[in-house]
GUVO-100649 format. One line per 8 residues: number of its first residue (from 1); their letters; for each residue x, y, z of N, C-alpha, C. Coordinates in steps of 0.1 Angstrom, whole numbers, plus 2048, in hexadecimal, padded with zeros to 3 digits. Atoms other than C-alpha are relative to their C-alpha. Layout:
% residues N
NUM	A	X,Y,Z,X,Y,Z,X,Y,Z; ...
% end
This chain:
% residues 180
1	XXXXXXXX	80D,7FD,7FA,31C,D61,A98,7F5,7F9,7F8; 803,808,807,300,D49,A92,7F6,808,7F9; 80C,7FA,808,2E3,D58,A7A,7F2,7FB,7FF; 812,7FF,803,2BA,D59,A78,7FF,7EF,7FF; 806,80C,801,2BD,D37,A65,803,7F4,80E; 7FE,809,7F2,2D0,D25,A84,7F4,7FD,807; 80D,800,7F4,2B4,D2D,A9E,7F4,7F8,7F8; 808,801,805,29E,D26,A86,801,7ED,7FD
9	XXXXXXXX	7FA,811,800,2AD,D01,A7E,7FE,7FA,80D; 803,808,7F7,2AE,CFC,A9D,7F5,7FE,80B; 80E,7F9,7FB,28E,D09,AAE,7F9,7EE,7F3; 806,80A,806,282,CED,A94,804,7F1,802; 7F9,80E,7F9,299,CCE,A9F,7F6,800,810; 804,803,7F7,28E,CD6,AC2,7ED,7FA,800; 811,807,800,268,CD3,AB9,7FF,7F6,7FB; 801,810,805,26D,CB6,AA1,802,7EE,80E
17	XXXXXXXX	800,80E,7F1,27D,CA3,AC3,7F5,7FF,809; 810,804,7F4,260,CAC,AD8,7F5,7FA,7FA; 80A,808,80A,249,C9E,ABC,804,7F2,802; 7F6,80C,7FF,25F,C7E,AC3,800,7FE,80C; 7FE,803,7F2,265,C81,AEA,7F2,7FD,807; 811,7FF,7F6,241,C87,AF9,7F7,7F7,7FF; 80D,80D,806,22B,C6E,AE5,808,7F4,80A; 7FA,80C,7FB,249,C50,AF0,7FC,801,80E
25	XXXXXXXX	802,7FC,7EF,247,C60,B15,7F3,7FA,802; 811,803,7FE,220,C5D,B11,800,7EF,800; 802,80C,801,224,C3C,B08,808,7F3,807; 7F8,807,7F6,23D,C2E,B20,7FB,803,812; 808,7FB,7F2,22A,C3F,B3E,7F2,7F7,800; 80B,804,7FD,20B,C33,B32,801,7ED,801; 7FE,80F,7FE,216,C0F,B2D,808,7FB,811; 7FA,802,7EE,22B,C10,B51,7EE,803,80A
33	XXXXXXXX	80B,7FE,7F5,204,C1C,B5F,7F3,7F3,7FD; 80F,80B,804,1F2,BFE,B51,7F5,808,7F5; 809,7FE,809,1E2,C0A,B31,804,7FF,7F7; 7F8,807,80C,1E5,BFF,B10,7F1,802,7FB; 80A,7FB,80D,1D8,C0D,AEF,7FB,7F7,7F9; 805,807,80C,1C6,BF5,AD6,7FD,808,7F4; 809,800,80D,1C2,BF9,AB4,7FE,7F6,7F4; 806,80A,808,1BE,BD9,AA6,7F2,800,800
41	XXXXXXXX	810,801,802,198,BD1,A9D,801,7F6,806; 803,808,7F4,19A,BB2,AB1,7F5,801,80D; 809,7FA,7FF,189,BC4,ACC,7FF,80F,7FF; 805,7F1,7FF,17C,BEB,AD0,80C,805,800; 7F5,7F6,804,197,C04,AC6,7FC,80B,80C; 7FF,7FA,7FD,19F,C17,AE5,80A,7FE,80D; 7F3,803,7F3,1B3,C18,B06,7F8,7F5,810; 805,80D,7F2,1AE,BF8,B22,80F,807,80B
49	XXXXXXXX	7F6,7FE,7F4,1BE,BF6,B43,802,7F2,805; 802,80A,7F9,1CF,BDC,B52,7FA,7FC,80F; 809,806,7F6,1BB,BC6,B69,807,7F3,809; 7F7,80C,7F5,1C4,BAE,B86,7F4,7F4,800; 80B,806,7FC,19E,B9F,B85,804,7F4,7F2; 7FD,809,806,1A5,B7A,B77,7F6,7FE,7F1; 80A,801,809,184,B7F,B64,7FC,80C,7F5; 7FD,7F8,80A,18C,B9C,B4D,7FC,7FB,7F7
57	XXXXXXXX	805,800,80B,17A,B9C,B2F,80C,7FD,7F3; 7F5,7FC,80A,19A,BA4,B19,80C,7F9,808; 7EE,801,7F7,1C2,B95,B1D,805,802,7F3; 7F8,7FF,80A,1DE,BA0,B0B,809,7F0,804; 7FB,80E,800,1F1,B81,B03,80C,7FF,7F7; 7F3,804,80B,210,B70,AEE,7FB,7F2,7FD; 803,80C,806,203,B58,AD7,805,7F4,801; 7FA,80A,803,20B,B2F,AD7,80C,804,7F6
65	XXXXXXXX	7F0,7FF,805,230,B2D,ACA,7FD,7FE,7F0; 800,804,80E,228,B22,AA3,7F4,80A,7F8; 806,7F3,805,20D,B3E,AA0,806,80B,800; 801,7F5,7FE,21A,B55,AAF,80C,808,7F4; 7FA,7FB,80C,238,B54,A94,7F7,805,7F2; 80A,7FF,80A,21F,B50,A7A,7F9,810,7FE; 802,7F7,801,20F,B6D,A83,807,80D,805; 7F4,7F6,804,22E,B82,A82,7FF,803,7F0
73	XXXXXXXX	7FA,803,80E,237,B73,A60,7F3,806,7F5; 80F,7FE,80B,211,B7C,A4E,7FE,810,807; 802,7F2,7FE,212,B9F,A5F,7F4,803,809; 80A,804,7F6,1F7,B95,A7A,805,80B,80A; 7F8,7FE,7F4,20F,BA2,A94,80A,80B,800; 7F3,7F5,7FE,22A,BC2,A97,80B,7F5,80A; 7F3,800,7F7,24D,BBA,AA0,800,804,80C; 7FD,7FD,7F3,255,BBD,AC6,801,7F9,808
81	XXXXXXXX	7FD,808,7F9,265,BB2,AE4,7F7,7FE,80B; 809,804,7FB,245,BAD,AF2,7FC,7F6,806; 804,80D,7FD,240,B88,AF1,80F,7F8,7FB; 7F6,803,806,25B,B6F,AED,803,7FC,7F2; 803,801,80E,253,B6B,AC9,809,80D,7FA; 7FD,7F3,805,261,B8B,AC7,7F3,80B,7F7; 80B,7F8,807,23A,B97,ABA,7FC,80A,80B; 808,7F7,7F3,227,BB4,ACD,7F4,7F0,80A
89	XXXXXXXX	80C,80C,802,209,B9E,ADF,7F7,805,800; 80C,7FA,804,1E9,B9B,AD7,7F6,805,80B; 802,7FA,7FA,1CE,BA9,AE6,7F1,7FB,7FD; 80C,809,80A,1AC,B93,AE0,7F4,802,80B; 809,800,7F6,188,B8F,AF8,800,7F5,804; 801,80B,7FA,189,B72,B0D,7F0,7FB,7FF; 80F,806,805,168,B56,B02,801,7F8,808; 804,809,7F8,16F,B3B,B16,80D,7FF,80C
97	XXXXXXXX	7F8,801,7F7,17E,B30,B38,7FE,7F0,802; 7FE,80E,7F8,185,B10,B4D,7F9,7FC,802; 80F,802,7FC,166,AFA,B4A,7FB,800,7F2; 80C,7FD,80A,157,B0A,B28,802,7F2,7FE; 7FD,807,80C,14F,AF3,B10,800,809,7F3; 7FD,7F9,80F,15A,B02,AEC,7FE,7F5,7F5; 800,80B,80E,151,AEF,ACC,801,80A,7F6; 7F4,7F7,80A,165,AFA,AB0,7F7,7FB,7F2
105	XXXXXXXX	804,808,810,14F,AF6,A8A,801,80A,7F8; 800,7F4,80C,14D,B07,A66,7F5,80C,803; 80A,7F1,801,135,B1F,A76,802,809,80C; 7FC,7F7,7F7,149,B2C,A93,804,7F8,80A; 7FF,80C,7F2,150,B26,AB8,7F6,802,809; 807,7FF,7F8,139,B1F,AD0,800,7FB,80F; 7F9,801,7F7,13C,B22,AF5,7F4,7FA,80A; 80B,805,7F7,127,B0C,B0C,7F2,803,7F8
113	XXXXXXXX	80F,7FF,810,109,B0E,AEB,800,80A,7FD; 804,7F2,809,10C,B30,AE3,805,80A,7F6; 7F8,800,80B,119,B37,AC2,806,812,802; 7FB,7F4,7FE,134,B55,AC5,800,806,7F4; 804,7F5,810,12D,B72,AAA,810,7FC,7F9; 7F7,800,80B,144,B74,A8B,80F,7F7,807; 7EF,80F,7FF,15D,B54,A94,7FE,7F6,7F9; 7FC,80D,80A,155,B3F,A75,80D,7FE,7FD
121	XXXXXXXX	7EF,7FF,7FF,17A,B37,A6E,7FF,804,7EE; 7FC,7FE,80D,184,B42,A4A,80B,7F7,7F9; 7F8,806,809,19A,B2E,A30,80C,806,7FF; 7F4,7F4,807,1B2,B4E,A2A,7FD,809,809; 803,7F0,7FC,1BA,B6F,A34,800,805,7FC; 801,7F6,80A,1B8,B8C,A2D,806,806,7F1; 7F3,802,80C,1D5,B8B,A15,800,7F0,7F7; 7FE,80A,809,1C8,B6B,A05,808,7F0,807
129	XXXXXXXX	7F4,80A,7FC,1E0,B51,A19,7F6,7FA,809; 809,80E,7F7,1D1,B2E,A2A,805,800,80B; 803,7FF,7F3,1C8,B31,A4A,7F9,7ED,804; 807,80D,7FE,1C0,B0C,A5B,7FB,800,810; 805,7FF,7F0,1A5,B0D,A7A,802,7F7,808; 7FD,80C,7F3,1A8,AFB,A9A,7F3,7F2,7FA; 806,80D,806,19B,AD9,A92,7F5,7FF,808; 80F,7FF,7FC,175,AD7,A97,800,7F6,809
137	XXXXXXXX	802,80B,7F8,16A,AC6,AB3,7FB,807,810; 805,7F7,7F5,15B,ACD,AD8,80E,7FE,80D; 7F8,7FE,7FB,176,AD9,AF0,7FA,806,811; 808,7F9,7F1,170,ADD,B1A,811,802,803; 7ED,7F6,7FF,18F,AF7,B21,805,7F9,80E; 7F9,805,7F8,1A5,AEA,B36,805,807,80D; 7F6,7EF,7F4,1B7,AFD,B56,80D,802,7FC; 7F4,7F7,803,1D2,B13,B51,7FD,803,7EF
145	XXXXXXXX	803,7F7,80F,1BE,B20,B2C,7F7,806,800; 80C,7F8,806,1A6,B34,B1E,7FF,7FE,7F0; 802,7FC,80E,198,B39,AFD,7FE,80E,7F9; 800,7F1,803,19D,B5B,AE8,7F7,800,7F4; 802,802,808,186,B66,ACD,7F6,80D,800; 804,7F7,802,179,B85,ABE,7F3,7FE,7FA; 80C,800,804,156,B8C,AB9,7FC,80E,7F9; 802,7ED,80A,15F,BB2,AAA,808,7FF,7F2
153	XXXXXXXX	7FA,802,80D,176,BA2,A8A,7FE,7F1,7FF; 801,811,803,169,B85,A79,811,7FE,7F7; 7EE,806,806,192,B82,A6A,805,801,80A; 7F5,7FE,7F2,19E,B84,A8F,809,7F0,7FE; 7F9,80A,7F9,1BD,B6B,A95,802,7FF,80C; 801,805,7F1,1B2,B5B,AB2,800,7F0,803; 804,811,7F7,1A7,B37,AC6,7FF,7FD,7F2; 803,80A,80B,198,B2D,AA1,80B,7FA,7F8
161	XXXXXXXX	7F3,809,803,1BA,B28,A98,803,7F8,803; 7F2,804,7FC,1D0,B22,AAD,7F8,7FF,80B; 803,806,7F6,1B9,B15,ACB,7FF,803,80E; 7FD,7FA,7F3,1BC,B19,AF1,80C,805,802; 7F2,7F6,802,1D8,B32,AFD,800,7FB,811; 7FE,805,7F3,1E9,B29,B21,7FF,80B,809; 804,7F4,7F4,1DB,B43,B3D,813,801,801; 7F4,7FA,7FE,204,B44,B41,806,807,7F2
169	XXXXXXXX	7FE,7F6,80A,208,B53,B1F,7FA,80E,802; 80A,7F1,7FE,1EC,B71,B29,80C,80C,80A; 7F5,7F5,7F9,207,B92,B30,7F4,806,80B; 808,7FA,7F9,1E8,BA4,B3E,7F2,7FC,7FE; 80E,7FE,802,1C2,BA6,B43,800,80B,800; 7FE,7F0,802,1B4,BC4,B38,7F1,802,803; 80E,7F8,7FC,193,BD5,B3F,7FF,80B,7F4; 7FE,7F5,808,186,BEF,B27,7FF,80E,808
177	XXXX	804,7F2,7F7,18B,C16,B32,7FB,804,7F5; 806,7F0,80B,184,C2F,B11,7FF,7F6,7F5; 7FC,808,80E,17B,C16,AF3,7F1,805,7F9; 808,7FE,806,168,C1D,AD8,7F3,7F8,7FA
% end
């Protein structure tokens, strides 16, 4: 006959799994309904939806092939079968489209003349290690790209890298719902 501590063991297993079961459920429903949490500083820390409208502000994406390891390997990126890289993907604000012009210098990027906030490129990251920017120069985007580039973290790894990204890399557009 089992005793006090049994129930009691296991009255505590069962809660520990629902601590475990409900959040993943949460998060496998909400990603099957189109929404997806941010909390990179990239941009606004909160919950977007995906969007069908070509001109979404936001795309989550999977970086050029030699970044996107990169930013595996420097801790840019979480592990996941997200992108073929095997990184999560990122999740940046779209600056320029098909047409801009973008010119790339030591004091940022600027899109058709208008210099976009905090995208001077930096030398290093955060951790000290050489970072090399997309090579200065004026760039009119091409079709089938965009340019990505945060104007809420001047250390964003974005376009000042690693340059235009191919509209067929972009997993979603997103729209913001609840961001802070």
């Amino acid at each position: 006959m089992p005793g006090p501590f049994c129930s009691l063991r296991l009255s505590r297993v069962l809660i520990f799994i629902q601590l475990l079961f409900w959040p993943a459920l949460a998060a496998i429903l909400a990603g099957t309904a189109g929404i997806r949490l941010n909390v990179s500083s990239s941009v606004p820390v909160g919950l977007y939806l995906v969007s069908s409208r070509p001109e979404a502000r936001y795309v989550e994406f999977c970086p050029p092939e030699i970044f996107g390891q990169l930013s595996i390997d420097r801790g840019y990126r979480r592990r996941s079968a997200g992108c073929p890289d095997q990184g999560e993907p990122m999740v940046k604000p779209v600056i320029a489209r098909e047409g801009d012009l973008v010119e790339i210098s030591s004091l940022g990027i600027r899109v058709n003349g208008l210099l976009v906030p905090k995208t001077q490129p930096g030398s290093t990251d955060s951790a000290g290690q050489s970072l090399s920017a997309w090579p200065p120069g004026s760039y009119r985007v091409a079709a089938g790209t965009i340019w990505v580039a945060s104007s809420y973290n001047s250390r964003s790894f974005d376009s000042r890298y690693f340059g235009p990204i191919r509209i067929s890399d972009v997993k979603n557009r997103l729209r913001p719902f609840w961001t802070e």
